[in-house]
PDBQT receptor file of N, H, CA, C and O in Angstrom, charges set to zero:
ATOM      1  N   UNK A   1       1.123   0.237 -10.514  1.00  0.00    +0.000 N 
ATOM      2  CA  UNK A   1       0.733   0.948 -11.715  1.00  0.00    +0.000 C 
ATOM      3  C   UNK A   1       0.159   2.316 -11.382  1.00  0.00    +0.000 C 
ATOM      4  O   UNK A   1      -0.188   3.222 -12.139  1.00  0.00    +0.000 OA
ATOM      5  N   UNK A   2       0.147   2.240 -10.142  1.00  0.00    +0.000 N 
ATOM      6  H   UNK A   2       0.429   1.503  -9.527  1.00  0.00    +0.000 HD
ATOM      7  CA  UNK A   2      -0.478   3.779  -9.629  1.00  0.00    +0.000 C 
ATOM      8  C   UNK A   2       0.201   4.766  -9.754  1.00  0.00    +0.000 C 
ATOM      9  O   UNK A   2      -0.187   5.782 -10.329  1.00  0.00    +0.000 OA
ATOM     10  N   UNK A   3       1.282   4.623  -9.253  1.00  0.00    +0.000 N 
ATOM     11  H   UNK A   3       1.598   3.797  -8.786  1.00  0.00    +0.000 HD
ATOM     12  CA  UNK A   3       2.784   5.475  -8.823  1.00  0.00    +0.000 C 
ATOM     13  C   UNK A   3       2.803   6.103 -10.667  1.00  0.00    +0.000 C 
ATOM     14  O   UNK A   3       2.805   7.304 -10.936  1.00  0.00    +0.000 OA
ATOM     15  N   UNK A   4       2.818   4.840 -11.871  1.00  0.00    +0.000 N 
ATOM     16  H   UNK A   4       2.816   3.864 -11.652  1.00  0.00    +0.000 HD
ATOM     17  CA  UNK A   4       3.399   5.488 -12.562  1.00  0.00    +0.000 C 
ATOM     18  C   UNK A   4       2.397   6.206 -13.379  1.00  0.00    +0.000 C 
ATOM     19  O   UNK A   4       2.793   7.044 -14.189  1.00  0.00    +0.000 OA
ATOM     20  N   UNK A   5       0.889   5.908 -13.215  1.00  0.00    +0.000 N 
ATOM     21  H   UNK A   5       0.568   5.228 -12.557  1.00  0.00    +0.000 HD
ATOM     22  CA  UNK A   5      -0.090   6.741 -13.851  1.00  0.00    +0.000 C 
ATOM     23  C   UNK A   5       0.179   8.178 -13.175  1.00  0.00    +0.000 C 
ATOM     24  O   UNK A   5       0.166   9.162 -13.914  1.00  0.00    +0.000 OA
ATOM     25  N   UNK A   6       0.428   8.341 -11.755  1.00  0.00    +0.000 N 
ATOM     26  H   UNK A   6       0.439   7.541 -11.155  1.00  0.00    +0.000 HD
ATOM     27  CA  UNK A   6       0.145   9.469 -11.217  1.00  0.00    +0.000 C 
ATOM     28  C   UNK A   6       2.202  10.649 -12.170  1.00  0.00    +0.000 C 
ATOM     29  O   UNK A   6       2.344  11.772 -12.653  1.00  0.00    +0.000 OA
ATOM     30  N   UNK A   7       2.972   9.724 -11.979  1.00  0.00    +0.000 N 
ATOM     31  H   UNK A   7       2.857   8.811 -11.586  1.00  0.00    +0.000 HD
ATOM     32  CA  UNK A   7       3.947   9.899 -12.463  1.00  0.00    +0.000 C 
ATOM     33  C   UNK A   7       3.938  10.772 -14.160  1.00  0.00    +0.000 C 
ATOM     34  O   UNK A   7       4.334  11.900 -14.453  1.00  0.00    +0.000 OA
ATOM     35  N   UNK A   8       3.360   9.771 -14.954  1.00  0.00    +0.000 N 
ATOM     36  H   UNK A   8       3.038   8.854 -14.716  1.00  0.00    +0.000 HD
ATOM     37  CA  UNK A   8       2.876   9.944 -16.120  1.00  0.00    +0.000 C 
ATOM     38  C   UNK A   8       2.031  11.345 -16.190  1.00  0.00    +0.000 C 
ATOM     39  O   UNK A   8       2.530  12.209 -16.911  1.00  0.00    +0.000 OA
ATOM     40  N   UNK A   9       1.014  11.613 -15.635  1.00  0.00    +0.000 N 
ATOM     41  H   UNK A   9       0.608  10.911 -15.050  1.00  0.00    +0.000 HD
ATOM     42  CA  UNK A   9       0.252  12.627 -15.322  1.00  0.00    +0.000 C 
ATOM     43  C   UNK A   9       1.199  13.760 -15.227  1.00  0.00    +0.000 C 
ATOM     44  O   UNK A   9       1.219  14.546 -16.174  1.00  0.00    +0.000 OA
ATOM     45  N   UNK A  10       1.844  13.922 -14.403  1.00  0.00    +0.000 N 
ATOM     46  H   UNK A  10       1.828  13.283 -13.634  1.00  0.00    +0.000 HD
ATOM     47  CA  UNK A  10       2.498  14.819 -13.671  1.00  0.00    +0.000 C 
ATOM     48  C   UNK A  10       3.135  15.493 -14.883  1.00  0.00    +0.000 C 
ATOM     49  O   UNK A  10       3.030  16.651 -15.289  1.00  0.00    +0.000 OA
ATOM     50  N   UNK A  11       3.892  14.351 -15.392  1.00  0.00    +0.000 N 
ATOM     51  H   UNK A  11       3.978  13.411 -15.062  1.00  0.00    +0.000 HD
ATOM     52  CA  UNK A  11       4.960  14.787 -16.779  1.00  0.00    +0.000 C 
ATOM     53  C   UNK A  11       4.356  14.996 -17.616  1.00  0.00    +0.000 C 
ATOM     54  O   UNK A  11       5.099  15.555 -18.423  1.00  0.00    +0.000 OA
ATOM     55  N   UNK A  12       3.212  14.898 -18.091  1.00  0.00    +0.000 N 
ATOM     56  H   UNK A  12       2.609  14.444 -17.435  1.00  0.00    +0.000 HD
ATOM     57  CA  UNK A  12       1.932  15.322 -19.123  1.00  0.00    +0.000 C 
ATOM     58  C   UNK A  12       2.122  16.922 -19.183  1.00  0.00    +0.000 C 
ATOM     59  O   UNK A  12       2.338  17.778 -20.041  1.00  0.00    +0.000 OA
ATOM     60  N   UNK A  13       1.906  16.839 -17.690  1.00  0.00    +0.000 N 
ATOM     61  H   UNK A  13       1.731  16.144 -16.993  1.00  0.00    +0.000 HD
ATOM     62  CA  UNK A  13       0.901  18.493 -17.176  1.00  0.00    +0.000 C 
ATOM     63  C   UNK A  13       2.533  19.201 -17.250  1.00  0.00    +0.000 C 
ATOM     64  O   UNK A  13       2.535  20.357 -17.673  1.00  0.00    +0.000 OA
ATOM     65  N   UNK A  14       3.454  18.806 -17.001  1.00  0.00    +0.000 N 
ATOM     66  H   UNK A  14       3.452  17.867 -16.658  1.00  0.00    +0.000 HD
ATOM     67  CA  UNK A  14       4.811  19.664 -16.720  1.00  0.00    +0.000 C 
ATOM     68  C   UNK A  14       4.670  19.807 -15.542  1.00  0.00    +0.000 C 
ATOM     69  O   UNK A  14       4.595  21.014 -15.310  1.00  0.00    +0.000 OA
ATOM     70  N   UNK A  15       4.573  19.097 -14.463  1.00  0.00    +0.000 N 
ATOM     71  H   UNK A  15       4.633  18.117 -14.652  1.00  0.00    +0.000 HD
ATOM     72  CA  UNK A  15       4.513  18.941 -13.349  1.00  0.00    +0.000 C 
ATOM     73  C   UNK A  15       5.331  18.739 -12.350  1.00  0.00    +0.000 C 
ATOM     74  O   UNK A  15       5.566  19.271 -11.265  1.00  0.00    +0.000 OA
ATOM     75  N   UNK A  16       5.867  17.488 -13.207  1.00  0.00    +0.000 N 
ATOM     76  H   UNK A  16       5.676  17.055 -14.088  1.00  0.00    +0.000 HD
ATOM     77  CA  UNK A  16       7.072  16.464 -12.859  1.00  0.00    +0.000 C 
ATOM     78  C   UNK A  16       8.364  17.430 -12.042  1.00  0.00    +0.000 C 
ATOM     79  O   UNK A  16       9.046  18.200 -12.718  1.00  0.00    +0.000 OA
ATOM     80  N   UNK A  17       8.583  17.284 -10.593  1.00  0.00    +0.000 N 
ATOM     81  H   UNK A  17       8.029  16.658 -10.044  1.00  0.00    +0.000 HD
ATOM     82  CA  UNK A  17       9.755  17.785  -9.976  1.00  0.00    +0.000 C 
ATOM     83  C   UNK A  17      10.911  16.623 -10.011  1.00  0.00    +0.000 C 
ATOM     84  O   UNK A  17      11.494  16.499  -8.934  1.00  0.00    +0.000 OA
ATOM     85  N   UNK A  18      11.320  15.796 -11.005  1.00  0.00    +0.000 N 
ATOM     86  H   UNK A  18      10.846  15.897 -11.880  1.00  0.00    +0.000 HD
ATOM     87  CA  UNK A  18      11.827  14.691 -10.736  1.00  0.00    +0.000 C 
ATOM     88  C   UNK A  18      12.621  14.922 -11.671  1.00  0.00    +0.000 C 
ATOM     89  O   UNK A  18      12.177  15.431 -12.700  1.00  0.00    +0.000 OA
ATOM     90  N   UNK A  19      14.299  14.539 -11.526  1.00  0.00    +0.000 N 
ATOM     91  H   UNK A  19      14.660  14.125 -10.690  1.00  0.00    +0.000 HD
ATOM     92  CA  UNK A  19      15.070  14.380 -12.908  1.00  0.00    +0.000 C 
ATOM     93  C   UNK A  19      15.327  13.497 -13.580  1.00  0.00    +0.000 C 
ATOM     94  O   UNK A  19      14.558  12.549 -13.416  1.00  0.00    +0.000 OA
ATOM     95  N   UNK A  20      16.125  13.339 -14.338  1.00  0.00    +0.000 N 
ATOM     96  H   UNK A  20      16.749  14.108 -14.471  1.00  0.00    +0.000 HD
ATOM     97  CA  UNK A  20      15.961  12.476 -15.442  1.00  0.00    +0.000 C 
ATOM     98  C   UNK A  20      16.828  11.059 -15.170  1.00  0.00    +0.000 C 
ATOM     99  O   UNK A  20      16.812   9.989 -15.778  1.00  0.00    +0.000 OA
ATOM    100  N   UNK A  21      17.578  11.502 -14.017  1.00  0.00    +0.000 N 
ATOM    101  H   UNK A  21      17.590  12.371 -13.522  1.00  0.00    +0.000 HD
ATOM    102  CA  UNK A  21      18.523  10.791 -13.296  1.00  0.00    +0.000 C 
ATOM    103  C   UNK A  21      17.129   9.828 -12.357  1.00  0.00    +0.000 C 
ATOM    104  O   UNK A  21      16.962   8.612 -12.445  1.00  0.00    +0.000 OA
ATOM    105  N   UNK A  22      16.498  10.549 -11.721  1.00  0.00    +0.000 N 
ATOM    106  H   UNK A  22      16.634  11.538 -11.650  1.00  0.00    +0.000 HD
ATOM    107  CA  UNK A  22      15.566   9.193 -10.876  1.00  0.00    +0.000 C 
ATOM    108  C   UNK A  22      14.836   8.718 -11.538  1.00  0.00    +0.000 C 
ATOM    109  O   UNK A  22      14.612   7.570 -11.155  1.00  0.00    +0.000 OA
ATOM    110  N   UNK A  23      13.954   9.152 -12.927  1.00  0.00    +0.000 N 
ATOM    111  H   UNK A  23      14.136  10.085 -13.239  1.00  0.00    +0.000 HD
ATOM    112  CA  UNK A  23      13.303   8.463 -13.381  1.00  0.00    +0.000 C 
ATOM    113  C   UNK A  23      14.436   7.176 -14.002  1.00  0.00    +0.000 C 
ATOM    114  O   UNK A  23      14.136   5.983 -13.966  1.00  0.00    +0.000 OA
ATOM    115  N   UNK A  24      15.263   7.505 -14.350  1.00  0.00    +0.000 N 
ATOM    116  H   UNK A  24      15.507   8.474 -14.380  1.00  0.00    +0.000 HD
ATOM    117  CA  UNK A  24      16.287   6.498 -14.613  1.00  0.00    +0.000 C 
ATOM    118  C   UNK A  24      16.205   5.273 -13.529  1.00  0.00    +0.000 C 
ATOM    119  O   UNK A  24      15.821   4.104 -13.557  1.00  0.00    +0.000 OA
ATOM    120  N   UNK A  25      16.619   5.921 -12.819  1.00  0.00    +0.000 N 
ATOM    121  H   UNK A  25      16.931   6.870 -12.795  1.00  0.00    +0.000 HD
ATOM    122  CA  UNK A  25      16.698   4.860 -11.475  1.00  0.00    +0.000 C 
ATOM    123  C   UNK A  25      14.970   4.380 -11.035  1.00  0.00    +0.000 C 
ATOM    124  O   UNK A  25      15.002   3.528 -10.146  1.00  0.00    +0.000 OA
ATOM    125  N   UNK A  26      14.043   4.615 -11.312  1.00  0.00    +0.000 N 
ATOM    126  H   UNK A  26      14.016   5.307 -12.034  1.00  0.00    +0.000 HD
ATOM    127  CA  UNK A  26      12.846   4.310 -10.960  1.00  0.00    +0.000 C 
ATOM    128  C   UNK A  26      12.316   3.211 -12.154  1.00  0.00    +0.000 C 
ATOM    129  O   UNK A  26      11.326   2.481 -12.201  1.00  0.00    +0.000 OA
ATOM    130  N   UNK A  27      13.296   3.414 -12.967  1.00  0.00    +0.000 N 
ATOM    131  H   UNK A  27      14.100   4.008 -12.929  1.00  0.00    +0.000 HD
ATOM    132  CA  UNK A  27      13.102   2.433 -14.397  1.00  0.00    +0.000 C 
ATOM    133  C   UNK A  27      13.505   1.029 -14.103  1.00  0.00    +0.000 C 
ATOM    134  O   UNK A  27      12.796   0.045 -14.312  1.00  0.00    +0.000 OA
ATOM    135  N   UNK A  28      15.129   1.019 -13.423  1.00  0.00    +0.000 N 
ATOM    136  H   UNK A  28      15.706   1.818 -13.253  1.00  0.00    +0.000 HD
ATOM    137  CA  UNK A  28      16.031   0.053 -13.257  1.00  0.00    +0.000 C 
ATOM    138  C   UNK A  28      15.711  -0.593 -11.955  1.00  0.00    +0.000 C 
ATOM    139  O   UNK A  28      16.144  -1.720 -11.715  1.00  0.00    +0.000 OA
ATOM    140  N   UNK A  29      15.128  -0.078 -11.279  1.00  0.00    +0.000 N 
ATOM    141  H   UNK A  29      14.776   0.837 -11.474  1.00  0.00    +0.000 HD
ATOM    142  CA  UNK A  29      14.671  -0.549  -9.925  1.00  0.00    +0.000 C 
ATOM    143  C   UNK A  29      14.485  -2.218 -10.058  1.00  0.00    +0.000 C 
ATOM    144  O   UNK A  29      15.074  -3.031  -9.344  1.00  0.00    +0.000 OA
ATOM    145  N   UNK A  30      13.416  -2.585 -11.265  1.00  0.00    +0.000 N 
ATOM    146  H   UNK A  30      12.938  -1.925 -11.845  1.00  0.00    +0.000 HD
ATOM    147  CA  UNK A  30      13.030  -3.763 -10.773  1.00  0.00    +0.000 C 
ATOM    148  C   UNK A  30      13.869  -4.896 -11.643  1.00  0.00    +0.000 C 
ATOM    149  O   UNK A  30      13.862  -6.122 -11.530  1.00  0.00    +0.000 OA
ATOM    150  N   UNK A  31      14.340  -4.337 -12.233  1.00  0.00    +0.000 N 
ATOM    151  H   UNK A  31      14.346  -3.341 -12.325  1.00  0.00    +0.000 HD
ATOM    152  CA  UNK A  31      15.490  -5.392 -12.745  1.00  0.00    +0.000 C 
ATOM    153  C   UNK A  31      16.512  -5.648 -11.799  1.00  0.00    +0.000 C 
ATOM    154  O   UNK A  31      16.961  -6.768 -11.555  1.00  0.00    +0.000 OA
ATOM    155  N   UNK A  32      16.949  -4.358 -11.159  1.00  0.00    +0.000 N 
ATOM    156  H   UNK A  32      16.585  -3.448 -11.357  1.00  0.00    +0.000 HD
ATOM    157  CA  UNK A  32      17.824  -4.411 -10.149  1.00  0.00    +0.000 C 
ATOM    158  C   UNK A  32      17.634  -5.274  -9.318  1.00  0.00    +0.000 C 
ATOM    159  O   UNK A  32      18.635  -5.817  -8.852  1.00  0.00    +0.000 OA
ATOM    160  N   UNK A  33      16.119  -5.754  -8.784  1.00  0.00    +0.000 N 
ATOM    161  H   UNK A  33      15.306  -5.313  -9.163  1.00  0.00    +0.000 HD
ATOM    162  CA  UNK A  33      15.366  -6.462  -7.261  1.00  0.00    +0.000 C 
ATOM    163  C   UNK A  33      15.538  -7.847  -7.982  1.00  0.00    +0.000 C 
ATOM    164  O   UNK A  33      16.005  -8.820  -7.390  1.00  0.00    +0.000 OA
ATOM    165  N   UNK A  34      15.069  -7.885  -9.506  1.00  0.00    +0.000 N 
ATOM    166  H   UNK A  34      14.690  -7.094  -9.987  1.00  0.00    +0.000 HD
ATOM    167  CA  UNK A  34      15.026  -9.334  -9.830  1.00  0.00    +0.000 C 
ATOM    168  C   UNK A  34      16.614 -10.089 -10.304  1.00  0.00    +0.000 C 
ATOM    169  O   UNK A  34      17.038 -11.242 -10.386  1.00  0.00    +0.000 OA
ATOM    170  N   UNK A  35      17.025  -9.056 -10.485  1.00  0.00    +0.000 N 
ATOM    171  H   UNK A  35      16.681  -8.119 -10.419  1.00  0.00    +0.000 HD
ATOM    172  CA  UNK A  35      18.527  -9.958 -10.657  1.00  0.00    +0.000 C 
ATOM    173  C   UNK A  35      19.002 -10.317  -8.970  1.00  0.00    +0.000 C 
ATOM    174  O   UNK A  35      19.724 -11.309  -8.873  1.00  0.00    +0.000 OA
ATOM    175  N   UNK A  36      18.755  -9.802  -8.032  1.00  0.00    +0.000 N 
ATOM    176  H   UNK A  36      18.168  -8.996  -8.111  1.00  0.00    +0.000 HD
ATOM    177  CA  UNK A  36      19.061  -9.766  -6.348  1.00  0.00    +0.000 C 
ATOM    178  C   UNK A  36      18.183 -11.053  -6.584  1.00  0.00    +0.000 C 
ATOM    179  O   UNK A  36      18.858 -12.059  -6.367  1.00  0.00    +0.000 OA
ATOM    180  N   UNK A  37      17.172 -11.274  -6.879  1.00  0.00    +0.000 N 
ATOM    181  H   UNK A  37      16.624 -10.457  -7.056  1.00  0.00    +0.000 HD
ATOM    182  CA  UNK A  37      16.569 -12.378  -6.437  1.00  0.00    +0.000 C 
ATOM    183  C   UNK A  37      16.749 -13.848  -7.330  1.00  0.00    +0.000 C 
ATOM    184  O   UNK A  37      16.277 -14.968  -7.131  1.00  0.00    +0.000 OA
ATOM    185  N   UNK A  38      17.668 -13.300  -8.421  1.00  0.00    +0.000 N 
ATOM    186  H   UNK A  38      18.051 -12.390  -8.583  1.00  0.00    +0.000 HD
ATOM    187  CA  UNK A  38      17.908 -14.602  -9.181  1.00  0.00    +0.000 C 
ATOM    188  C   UNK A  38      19.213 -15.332  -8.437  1.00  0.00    +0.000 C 
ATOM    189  O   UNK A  38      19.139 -16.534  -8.182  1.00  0.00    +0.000 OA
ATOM    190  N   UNK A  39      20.312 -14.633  -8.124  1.00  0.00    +0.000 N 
ATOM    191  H   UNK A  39      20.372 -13.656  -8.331  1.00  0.00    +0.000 HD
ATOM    192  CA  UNK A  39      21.440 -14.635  -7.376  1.00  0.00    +0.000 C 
ATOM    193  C   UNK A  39      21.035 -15.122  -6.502  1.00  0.00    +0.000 C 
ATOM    194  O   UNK A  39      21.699 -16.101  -6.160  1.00  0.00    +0.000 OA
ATOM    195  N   UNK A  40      19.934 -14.845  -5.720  1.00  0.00    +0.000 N 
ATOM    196  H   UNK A  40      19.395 -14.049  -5.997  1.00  0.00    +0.000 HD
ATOM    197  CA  UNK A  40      19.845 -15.661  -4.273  1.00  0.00    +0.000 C 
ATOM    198  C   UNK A  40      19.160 -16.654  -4.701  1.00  0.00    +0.000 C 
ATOM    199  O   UNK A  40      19.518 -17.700  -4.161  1.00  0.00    +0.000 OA
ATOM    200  N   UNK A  41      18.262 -16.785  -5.497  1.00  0.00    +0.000 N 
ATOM    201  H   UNK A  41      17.971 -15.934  -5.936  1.00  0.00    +0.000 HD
ATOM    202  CA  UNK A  41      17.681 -18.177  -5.790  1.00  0.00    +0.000 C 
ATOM    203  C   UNK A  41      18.899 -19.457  -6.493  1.00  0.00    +0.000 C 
ATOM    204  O   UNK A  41      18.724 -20.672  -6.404  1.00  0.00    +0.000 OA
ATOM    205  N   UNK A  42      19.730 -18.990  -6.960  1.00  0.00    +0.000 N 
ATOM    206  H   UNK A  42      19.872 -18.003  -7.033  1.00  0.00    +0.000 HD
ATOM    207  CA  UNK A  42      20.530 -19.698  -8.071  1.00  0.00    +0.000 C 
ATOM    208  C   UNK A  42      22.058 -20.103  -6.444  1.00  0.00    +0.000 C 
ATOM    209  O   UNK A  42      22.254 -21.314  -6.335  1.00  0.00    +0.000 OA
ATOM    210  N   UNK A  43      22.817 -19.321  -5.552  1.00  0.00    +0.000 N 
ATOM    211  H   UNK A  43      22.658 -18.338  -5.641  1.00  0.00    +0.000 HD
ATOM    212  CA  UNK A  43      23.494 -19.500  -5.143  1.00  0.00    +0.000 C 
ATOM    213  C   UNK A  43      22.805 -20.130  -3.424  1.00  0.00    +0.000 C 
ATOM    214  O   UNK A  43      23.619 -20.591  -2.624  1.00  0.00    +0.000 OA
ATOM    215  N   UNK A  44      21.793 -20.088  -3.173  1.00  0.00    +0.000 N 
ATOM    216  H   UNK A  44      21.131 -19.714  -3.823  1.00  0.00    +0.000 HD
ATOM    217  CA  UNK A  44      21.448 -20.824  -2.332  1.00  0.00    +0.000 C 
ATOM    218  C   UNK A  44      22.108 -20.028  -0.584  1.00  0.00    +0.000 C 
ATOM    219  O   UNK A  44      22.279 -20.858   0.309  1.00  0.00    +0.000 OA
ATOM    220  N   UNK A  45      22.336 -18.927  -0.327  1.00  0.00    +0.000 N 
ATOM    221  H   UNK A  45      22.197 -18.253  -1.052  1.00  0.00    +0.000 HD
ATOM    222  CA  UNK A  45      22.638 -18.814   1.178  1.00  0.00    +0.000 C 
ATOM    223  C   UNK A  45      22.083 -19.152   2.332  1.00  0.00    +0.000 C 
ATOM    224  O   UNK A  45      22.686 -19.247   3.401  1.00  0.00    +0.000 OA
ATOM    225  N   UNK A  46      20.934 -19.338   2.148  1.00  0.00    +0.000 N 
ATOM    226  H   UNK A  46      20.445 -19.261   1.279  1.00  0.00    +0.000 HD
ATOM    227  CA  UNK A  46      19.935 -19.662   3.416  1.00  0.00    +0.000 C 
ATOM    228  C   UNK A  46      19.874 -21.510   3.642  1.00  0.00    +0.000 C 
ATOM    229  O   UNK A  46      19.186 -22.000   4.537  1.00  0.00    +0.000 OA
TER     230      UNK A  46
């Protein structure tokens, strides 16, 4: 929650050097990790 207060801030102030494309991708990140981890929980490789 740090990352995105300091994030948030940044884009407040007009700060933000980041486009609209990574905040995109900084959005999807953790859906991205938890679907990786449903797949491995659900198909069993290990």
């Amino acid at each position: 929650h740090h990352a995105c207060g300091v994030l948030l801030r940044k884009l407040a102030n007009g700060q933000s050097q980041r486009s609209h494309v990574w905040f995109r991708w900084f959005n999807e990140a953790p859906v991205v990790l938890l679907l990786i981890a449903v797949v491995l929980v659900v198909v069993k490789p290990f």
